[in-house]
C-alpha positions in Angstrom: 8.0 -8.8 5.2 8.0 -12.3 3.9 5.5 -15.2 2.9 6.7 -18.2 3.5 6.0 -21.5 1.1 2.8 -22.3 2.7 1.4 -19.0 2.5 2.2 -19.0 -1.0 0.0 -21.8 -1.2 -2.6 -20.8 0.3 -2.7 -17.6 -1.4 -2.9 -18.8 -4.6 -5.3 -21.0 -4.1 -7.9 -18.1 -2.7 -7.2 -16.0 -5.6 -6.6 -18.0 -8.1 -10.3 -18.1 -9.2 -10.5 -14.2 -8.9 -9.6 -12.3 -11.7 -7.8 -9.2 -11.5 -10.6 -7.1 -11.7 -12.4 -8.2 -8.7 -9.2 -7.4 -6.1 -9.0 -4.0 -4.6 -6.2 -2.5 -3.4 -5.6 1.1 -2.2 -3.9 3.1 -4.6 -1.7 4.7 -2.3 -0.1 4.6 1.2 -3.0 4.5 3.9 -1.8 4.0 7.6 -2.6 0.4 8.7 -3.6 2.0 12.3 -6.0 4.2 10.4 -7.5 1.7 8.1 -8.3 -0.3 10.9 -10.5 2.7 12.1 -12.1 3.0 9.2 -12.8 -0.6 9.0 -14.3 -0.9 13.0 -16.6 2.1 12.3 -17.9 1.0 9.2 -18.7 -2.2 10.4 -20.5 -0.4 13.1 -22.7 1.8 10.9 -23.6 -0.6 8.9 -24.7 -2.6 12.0 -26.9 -0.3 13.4 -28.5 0.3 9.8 -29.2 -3.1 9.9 -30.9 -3.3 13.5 -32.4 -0.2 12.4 -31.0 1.8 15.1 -29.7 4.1 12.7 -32.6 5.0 10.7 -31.8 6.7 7.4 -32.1 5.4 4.1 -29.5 5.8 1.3 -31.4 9.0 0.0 -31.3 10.8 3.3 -27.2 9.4 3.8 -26.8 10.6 -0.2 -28.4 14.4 0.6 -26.7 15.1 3.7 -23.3 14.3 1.9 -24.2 16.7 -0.7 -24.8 19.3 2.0 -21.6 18.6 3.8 -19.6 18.4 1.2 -20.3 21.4 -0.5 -19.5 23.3 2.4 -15.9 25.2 2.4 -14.6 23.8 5.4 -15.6 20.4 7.3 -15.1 19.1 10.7 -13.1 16.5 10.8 -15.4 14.1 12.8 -18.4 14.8 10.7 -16.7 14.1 7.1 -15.1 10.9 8.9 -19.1 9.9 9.9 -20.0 11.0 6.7 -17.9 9.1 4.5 -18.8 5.7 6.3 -22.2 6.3 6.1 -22.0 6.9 2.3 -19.7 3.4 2.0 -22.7 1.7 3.7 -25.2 2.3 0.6 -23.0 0.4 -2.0 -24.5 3.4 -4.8 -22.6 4.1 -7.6 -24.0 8.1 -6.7 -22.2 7.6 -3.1 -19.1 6.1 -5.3 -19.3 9.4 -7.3 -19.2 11.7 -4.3 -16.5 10.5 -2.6 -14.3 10.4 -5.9 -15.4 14.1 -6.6 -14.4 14.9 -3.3 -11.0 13.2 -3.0 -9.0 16.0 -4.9 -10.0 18.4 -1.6 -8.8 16.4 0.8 -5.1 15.8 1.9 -3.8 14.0 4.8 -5.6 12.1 7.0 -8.7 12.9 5.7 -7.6 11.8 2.4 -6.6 8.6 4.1 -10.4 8.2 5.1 -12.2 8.8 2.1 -9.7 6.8 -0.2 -10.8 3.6 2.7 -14.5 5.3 2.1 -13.8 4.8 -2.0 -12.6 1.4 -2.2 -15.2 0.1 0.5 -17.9 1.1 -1.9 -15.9 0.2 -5.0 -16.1 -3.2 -3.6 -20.1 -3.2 -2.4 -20.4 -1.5 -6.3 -19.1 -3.9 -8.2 -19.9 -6.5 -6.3 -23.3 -5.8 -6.5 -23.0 -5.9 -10.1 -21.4 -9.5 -11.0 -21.8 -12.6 -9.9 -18.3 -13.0 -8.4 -16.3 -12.9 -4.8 -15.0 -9.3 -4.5 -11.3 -9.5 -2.3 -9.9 -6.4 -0.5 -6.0 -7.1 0.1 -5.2 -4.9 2.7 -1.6 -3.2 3.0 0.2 0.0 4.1 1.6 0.9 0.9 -1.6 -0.5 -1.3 -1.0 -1.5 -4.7 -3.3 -2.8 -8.0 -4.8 -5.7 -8.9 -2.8 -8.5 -8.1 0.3 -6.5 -7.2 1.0 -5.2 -4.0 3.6 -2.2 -3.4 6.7 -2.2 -1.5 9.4 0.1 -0.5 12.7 -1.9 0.5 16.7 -0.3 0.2 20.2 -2.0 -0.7 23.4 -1.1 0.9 26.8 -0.4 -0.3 29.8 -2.1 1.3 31.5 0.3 3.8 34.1 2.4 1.4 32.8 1.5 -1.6 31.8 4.5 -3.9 29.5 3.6 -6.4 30.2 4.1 -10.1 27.8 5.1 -12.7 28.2 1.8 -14.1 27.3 -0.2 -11.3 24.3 2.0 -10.8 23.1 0.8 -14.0 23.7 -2.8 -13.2 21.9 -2.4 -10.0 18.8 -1.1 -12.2 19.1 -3.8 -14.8 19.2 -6.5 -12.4 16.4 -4.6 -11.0 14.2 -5.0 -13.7 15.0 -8.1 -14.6 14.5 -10.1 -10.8 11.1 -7.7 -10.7 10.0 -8.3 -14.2 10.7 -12.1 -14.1 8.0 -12.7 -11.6 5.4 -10.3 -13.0 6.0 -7.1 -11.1 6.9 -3.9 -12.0 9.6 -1.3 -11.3 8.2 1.8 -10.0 10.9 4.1 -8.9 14.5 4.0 -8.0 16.8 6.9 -6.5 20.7 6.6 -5.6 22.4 7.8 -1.9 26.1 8.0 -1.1 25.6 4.4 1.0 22.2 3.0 -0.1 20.2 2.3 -3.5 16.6 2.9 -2.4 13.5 1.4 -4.5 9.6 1.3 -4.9 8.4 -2.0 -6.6 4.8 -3.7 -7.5 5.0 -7.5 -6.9 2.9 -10.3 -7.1 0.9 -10.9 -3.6 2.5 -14.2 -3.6 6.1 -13.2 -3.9 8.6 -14.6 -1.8 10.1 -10.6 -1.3 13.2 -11.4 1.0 14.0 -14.5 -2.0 14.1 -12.1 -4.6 15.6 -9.6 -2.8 18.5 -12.0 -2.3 18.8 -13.3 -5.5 19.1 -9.5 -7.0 22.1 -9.0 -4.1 23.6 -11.9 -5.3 23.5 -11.1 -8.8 24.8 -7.8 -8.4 27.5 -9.0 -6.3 28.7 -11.6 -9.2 29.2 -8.5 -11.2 31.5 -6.2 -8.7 30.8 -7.7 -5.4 29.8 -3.8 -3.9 26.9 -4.8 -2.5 26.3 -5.8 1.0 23.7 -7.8 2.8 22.3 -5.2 4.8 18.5 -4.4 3.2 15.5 -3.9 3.6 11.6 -4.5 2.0 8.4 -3.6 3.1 4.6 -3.1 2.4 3.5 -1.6 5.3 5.0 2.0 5.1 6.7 4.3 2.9 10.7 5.4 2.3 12.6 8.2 1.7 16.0 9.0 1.6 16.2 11.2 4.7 14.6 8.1 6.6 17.0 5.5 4.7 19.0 7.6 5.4 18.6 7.9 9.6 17.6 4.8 10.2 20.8 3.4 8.8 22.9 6.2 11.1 21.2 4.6 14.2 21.8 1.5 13.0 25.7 2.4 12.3 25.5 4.1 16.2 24.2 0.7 18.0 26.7 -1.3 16.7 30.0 1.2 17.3 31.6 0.0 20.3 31.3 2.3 23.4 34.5 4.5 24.4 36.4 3.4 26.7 
């Protein structure tokens, strides 16, 4: 993923009146496919509140959370219906609920009620100051005015790397992340590939600073390649590095003959 100048632009300018406080992120990897669920039944309940098609009132939604919820096991449909229905009453008690709750859950489910959490985070404090609440919506999530990403560098072919040049390639990594306000989250070594899990600025140009931090390596060894990788929108591992770059290798070895 990359923003390009205008984008910049015109993310700055929407958020630059919004303090940190009022942008919510998800704290942790959330399918896009699945937020975009959550978000098309939500706006649905909360339609047919409003036409008064559905009627309950926050008390009744409130109670039969309580009741579900306190049940050993769920079905999966009900706790999905559930959760939306709690999001839609913007109560710091419905707030409470689903946080209680969230330590349960794993998976998908999880998924849903973290989307459930920071819909009503949002209604919560919205309700509370005077001041445009922002949702920025990514895979991977991230805090505030950060957003997470995953991305990976390559080795050159038959280079092994030394455990000197690993710590350049964390140094520089600190330093390219840190000079625009992000953060270094993680970082694990494989035989061909540096893998990495970064916060950065909404408004980062990502595949810039990724190529200024090849570069700067390079200057120091030249064992990096340009082969890489960033992005926001799901998470990486090793063994998936890892396979993605075999197929990779397979599509460009030439057939036999």
């Amino acid at each position: 993923m990359s923003i390009t100048e205008a984008d910049n632009t015109e993310l700055q300018d929407k958020l630059s009146h919004i303090a940190p406080e009022n942008i919510h992120q998800l704290p942790e990897y959330v399918p896009i496919q699945l937020q975009k669920q959550y978000i098309e039944q939500a706006r649905s309940v909360r339609r047919q509140r409003l036409q008064g098609s559905l009627a309950l009132d926050d008390e009744e939604i409130i109670s039969q959370a309580r009741e579900l919820f306190a049940q050993e096991t769920m079905e999966v449909s009900e706790l999905r219906k559930q959760l939306v229905l709690l999001a839609s009453t913007a109560s710091i008690e419905a707030l409470r609920l689903v946080q209680e709750l969230l330590p349960r859950l794993k998976a998908v489910n999880r998924s849903w009620a973290l989307m459930a959490e920071l819909d009503l985070k949002m209604s919560v404090v919205g309700s509370l100051v005077d001041a445009d609440q922002v949702m920025l919506a990514s895979g991977l999530g991230g805090r505030g005015h950060l957003i997470r990403l995953h991305g990976f560098v390559t080795y050159r072919p038959g280079i092994t790397i030394e455990p000197y040049q690993e710590r350049i390639l964390v140094d520089e990594l600190l330093y390219q992340v840190g000079r625009v306000g992000g953060e270094v989250e993680s970082y694990e070594f494989a035989p061909s590939f540096m893998l990495f899990g970064i916060l950065l600025p909404v408004d980062s140009d990502m595949e810039r600073l990724l190529g200024a931090y090849i570069a700067s390596c390079n200057e120091m060894g030249g064992f990096l390649s340009r082969r890489s990788f960033i992005t926001n929108t799901h998470p990486l591992t090793l063994g998936r590095v890892t396979r993605l770059l075999e197929l990779a290798q397979q599509e460009l070895s030439p057939e036999p003959q």
